[in-house]
C-alpha positions as CSV (number, residue, x, y, z in Angstrom):
1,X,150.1,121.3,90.0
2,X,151.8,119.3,87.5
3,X,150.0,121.3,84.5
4,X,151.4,124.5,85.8
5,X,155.4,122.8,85.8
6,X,154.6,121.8,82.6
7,X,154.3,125.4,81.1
8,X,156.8,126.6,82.9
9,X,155.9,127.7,86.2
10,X,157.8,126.7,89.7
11,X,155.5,125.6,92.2
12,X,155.5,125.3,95.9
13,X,153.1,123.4,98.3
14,X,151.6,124.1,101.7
15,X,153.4,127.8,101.6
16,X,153.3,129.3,105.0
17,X,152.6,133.5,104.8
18,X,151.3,135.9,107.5
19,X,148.7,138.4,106.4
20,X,148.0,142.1,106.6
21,X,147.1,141.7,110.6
22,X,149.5,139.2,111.5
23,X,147.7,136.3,111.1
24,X,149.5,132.7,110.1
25,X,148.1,131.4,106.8
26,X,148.6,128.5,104.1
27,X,148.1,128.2,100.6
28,X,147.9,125.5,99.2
29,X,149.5,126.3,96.3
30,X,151.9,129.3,94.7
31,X,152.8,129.0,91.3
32,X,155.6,131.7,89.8
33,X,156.4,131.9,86.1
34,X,160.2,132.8,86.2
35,X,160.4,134.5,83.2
36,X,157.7,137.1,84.4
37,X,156.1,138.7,87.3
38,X,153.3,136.7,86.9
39,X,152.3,134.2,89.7
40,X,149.3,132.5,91.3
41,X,147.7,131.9,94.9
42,X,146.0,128.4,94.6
43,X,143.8,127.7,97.9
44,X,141.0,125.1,96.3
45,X,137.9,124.1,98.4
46,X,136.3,121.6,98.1
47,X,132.1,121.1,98.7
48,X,130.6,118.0,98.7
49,X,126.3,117.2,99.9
50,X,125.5,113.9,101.1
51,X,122.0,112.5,102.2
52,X,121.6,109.8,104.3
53,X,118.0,108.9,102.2
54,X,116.9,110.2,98.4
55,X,113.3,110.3,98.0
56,X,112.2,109.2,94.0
57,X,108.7,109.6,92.8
């Protein structure tokens, strides 16, 4: 987030919308440029794979 307040951009965390069927959603982040229309949705994941043993040859 701070790379996007550093060129410019307001930012907001944890924004609470509803979709298109009423649903209760989160992003987790918006980003608006102030001096445009432009703006972003933000909602990362993150993967991660674990094993409990690694077989080497």
């Amino acid at each position: 987030m701070e790379s996007l307040t550093n060129k410019g951009y307001t930012c907001y965390e944890e924004v609470y919308a509803v979709d298109n069927e009423g649903t209760a959603r989160y992003a987790d982040i918006r980003a608006f440029n102030p001096n445009s229309n432009e703006a972003y949705i933000i909602d990362p994941t993150v993967r991660y794979e674990s094993t409990t043993q690694i077989k080497l040859n």
